[in-house]
C-alpha positions as CSV (number, residue, x, y, z in Angstrom):
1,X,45.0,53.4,-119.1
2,X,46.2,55.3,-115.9
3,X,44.0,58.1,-116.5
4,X,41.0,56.9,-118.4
5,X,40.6,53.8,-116.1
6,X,42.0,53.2,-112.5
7,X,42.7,57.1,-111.4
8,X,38.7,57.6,-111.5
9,X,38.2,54.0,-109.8
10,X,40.9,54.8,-107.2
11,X,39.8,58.5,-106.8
12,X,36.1,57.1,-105.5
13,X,37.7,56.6,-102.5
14,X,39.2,58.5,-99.3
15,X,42.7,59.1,-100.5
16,X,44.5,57.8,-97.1
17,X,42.5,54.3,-97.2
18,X,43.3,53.9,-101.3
19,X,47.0,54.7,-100.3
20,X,46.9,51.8,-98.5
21,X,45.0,49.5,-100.6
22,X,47.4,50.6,-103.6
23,X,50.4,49.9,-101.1
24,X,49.0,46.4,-100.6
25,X,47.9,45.9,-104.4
26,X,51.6,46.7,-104.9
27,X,53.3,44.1,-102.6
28,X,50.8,41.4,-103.9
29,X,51.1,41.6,-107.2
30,X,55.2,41.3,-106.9
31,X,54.7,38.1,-105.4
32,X,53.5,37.0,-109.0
33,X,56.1,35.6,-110.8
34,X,57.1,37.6,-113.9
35,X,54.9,40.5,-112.9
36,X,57.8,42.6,-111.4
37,X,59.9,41.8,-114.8
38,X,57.6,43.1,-116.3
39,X,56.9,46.3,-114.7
40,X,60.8,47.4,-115.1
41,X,60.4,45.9,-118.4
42,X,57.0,48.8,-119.2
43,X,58.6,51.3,-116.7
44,X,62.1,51.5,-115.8
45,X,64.3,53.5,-118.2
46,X,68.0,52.3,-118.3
47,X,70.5,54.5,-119.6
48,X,74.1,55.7,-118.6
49,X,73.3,59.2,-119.9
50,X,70.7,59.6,-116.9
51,X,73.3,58.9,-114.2
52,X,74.0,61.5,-112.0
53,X,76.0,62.1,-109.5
54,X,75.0,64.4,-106.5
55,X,77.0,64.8,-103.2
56,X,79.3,61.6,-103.7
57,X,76.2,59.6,-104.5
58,X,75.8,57.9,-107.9
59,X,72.3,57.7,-109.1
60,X,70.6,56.0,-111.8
61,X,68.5,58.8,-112.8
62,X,67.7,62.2,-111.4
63,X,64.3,61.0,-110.7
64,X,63.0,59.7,-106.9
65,X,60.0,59.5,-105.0
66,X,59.4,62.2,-103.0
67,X,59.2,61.8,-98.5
68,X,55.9,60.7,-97.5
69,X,54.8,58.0,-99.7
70,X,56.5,55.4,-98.6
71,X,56.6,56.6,-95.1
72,X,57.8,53.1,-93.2
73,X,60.1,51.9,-96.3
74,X,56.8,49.3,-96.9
75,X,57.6,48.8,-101.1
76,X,61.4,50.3,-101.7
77,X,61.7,47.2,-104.1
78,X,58.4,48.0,-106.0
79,X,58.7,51.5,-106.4
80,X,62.8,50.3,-108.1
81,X,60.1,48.7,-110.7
82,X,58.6,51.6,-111.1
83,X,61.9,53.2,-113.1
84,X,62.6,55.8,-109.6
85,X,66.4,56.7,-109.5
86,X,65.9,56.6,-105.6
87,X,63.1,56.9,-102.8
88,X,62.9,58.8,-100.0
89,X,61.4,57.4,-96.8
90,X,60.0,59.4,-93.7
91,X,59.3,61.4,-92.1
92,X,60.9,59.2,-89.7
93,X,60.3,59.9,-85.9
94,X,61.9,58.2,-82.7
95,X,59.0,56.5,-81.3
96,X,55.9,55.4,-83.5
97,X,53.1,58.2,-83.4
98,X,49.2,57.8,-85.0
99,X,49.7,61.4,-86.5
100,X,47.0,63.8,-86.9
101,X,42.9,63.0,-86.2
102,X,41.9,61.5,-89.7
103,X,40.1,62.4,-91.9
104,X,43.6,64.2,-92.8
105,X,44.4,63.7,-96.9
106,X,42.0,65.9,-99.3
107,X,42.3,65.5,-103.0
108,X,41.8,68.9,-105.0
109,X,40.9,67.6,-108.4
110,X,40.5,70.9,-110.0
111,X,43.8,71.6,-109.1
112,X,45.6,68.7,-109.7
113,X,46.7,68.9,-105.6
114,X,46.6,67.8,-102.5
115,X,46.1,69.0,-98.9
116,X,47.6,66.8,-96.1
117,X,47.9,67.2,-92.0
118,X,49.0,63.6,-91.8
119,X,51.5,64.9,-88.7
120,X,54.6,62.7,-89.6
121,X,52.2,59.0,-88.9
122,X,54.9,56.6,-88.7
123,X,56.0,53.2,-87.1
124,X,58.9,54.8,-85.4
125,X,62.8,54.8,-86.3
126,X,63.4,50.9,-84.4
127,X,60.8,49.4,-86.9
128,X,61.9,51.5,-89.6
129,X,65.2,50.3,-89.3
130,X,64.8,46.6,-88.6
131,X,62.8,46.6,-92.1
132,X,65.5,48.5,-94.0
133,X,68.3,45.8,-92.7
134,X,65.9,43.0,-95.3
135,X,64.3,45.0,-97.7
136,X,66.3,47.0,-101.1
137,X,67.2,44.2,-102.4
138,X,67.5,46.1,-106.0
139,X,69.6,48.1,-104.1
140,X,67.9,51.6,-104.7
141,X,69.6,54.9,-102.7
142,X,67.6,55.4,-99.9
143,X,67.0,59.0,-98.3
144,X,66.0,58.9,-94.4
145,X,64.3,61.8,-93.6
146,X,63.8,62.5,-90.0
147,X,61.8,64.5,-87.9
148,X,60.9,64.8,-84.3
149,X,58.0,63.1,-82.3
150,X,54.6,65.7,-81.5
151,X,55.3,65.1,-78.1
152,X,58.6,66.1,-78.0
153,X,59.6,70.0,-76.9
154,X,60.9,72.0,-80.0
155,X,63.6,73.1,-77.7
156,X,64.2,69.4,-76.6
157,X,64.2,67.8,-80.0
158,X,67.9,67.9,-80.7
159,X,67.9,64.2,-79.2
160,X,65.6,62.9,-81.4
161,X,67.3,64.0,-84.6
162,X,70.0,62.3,-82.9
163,X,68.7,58.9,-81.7
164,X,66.8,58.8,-85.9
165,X,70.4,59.9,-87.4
166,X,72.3,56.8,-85.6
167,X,69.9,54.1,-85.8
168,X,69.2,54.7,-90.0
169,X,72.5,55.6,-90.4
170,X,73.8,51.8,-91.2
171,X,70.8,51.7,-93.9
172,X,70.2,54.9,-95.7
173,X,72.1,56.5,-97.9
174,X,71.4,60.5,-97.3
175,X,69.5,62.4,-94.5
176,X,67.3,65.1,-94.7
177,X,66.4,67.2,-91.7
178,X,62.8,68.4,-91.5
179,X,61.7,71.2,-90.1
180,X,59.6,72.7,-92.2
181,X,56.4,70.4,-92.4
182,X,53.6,72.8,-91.4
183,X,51.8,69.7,-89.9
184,X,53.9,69.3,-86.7
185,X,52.3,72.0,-84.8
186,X,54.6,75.1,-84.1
187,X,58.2,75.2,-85.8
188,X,59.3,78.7,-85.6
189,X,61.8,77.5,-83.7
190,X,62.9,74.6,-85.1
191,X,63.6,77.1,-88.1
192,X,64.8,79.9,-86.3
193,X,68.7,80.0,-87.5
194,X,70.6,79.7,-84.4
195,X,68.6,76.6,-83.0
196,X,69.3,74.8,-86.5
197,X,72.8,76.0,-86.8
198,X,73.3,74.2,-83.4
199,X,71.7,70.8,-84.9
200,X,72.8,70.1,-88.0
201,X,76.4,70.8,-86.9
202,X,75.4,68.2,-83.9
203,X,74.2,65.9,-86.4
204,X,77.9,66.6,-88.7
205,X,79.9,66.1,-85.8
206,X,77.7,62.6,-85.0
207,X,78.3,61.8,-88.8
208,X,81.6,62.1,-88.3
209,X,82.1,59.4,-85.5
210,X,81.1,56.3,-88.7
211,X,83.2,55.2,-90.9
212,X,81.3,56.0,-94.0
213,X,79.7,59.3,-94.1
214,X,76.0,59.9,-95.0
215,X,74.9,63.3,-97.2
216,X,73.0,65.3,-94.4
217,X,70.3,67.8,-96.3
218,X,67.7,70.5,-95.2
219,X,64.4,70.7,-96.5
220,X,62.8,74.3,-96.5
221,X,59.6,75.3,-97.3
222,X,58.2,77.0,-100.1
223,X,56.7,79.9,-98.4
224,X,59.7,81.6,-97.6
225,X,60.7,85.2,-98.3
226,X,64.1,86.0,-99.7
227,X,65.5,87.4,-96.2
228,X,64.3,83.9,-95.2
229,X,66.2,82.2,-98.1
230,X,69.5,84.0,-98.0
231,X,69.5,82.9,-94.0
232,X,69.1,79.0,-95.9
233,X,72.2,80.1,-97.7
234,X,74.1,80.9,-94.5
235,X,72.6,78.0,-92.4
236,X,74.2,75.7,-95.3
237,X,77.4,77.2,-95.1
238,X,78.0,77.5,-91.8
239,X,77.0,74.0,-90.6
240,X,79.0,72.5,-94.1
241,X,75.4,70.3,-94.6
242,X,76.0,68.9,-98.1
243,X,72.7,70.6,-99.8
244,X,68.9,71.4,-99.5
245,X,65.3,70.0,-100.6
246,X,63.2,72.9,-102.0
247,X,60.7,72.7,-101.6
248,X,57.8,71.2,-98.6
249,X,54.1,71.6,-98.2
250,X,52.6,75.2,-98.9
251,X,50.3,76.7,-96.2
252,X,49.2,79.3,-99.1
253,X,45.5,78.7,-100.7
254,X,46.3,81.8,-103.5
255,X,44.4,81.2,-107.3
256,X,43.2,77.8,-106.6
257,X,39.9,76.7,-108.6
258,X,39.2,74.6,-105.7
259,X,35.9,77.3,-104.3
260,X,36.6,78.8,-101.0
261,X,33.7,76.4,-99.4
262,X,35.6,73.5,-99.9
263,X,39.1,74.8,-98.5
264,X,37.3,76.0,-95.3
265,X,35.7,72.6,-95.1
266,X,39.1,70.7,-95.2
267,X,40.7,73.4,-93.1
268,X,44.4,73.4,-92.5
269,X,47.4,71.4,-94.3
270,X,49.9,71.2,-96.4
271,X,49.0,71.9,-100.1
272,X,51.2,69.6,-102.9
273,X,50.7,68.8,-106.5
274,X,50.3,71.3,-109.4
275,X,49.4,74.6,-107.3
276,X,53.1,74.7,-106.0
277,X,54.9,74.4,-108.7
278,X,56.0,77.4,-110.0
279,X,56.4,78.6,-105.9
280,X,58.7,76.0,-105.6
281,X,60.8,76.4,-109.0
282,X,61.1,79.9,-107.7
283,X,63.0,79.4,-104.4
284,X,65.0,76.8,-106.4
285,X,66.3,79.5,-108.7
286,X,66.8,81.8,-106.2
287,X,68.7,79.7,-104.1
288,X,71.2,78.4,-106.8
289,X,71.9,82.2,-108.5
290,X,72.3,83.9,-104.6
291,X,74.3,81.0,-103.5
292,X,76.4,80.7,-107.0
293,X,75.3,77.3,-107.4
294,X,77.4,76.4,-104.2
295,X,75.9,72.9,-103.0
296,X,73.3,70.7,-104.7
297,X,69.5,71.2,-104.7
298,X,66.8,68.2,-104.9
299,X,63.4,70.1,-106.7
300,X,60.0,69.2,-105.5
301,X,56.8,70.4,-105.8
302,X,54.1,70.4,-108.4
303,X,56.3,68.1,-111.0
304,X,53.3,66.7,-112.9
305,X,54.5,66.3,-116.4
306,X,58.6,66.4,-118.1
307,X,58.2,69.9,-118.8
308,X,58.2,70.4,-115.1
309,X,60.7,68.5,-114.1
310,X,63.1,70.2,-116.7
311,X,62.0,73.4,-115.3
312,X,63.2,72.4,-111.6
313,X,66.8,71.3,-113.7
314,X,66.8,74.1,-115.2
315,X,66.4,76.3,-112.2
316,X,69.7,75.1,-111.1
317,X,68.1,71.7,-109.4
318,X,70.5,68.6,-109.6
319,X,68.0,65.9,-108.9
320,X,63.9,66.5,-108.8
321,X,61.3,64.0,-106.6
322,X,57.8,63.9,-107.1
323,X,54.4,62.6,-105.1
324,X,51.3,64.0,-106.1
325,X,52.0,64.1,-109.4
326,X,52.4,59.8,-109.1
327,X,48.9,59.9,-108.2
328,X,47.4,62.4,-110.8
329,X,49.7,61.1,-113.6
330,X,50.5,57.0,-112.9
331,X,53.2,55.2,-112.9
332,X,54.2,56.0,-116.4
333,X,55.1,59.3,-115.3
334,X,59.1,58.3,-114.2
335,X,59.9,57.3,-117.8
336,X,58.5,59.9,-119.8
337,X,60.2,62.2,-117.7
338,X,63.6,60.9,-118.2
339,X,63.0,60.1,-121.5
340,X,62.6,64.1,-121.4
341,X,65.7,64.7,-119.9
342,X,67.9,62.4,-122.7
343,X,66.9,64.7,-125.2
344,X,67.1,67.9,-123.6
């Protein structure tokens, strides 16, 4: 019904103002009585063979909604119904920024992808929080991943990580460091080794000062080389983080159907969806054989049906998240891929 009837409805539309509208949809409808029992009644999978568990967390299934969607932690409790294993908010900044000049989400179709400069719009890490302290009330592991505001000097942004990682820290249940979004203006050196050395060990150091100690992860992008990779591998070990995302947003436009026309016309952005996939299965393997399996990976990027997610697994990934593919595939898409992994 996905598919044949509300994608080519929803897909009329400018893709930031239906994420919205579908946001809103969402958080009506729950107020229906019975109509959240029956979404995890159609949706949610519930089996003790699909726990996992990953850095000292225990998760319901290796499935979880990828950073970005749920930017301000606005439906935590719906996407629950929806059968994820756990939902990552973010990117969260210090102070709330617009993001990027709109128009600034592009649907490929062809592709089954998307392009995105949103430029980490969020309602900042005070609002963020406040709403975190009253929402989850079905108790889903929450990621917080952080970033630092545009305004804020790449050399300067140590504070910001900072000031994010204490105020979530009481309501999230992992971190995840990004550096790597390429719609945040220059981050050579927010990636350059030394500089994130330096930070995540601050960040350790900060974690160490609670009395329960949150999972702090890296997310990397999928357009690095393996030089670049193996310095991940030695980032990891010598800040003792507990493990990395693989993958972010591509900058590469290589073999898309999408024509050339079009691309230029959207200009730049981060691609998702289906045109990453295999990209981002590759750094996951890489990682996991060079570093001997030696902390856990999350896989994302272009997970659009089981048979990709068991590919990311299979790579040597622990957990997998997905985004686009929600909005190509539908809500349905949670289930059938842990129905997958049972019988795998």
């Amino acid at each position: 019904m996905y598919k044949l009837i509300l994608r080519p409805f929803l897909f009329l539309f400018d893709p930031e103002k239906i994420h919205y509208f579908t946001f809103s949809l969402i958080k009506f409808t729950a107020k229906i009585p019975g109509v959240r029992f029956l979404r995890r009644a159609k949706y949610k999978l519930k089996d003790p063979r699909l726990k996992r568990t990953v850095f000292g967390l225990t998760f319901e299934n290796p499935v979880g909604m990828a950073a970005g969607f749920d930017k301000n932690a606005l439906i935590l409790d719906e996407l629950s119904d929806f059968g994820f294993g756990f939902v990552e908010i973010g990117t969260v900044t210090p102070r709330p920024q617009e993001g990027n000049p709109k128009k600034r989400l592009f649907r490929l179709k062809e592709d089954q992808g998307l392009i995105n400069r949103m430029g980490f719009n969020n309602q900042g890490v005070d609002a963020v929080a406040e709403r975190l302290k009253s929402t989850n009330k079905s108790k889903i592991i929450v990621g917080g991943n952080i970033g630092k505001n545009t305004s804020t000097l790449n050399e300067e942004s140590k504070p910001d990580f900072v000031e994010n990682f204490e105020k979530l820290h009481p309501y999230v249940d992992y971190f995840v460091v990004n550096v790597s979004c390429p719609n945040v203006g220059d981050t050579a050196k927010l990636q350059d080794k030394d500089f994130l050395v330096d930070l995540l060990s601050t960040l350790i150091e900060k974690n160490k000062s609670f009395d329960i100690q949150r999972p702090i992860l890296l997310k990397i992008a999928p357009d690095l080389n393996n030089v670049q990779l193996d310095e991940v591998i030695e980032i990891v070990q010598e800040s003792e983080i507990d493990g990395i995302i693989a993958s972010n947003t591509s900058v590469d436009r290589s073999n898309l159907k999408t024509s050339d026309e079009v691309l230029n016309s959207i200009g730049n952005g981060g691609l998702s969806g289906k045109p990453i996939r295999d990209k981002s299965t590759a750094v996951i393997k890489y990682i996991a054989e060079k570093s001997n399996k030696a902390f856990p990976i999350i896989g994302v990027g272009g997970i659009q049906t089981p048979k990709d997610a068991l590919e990311k697994l299979e790579a040597g990934a622990d957990l997998v998240q997905v985004y686009t593919g929600f909005i190509y595939e539908g809500p349905g898409m949670v289930k059938k891929i842990n129905k997958e992994i049972l019988k795998s």
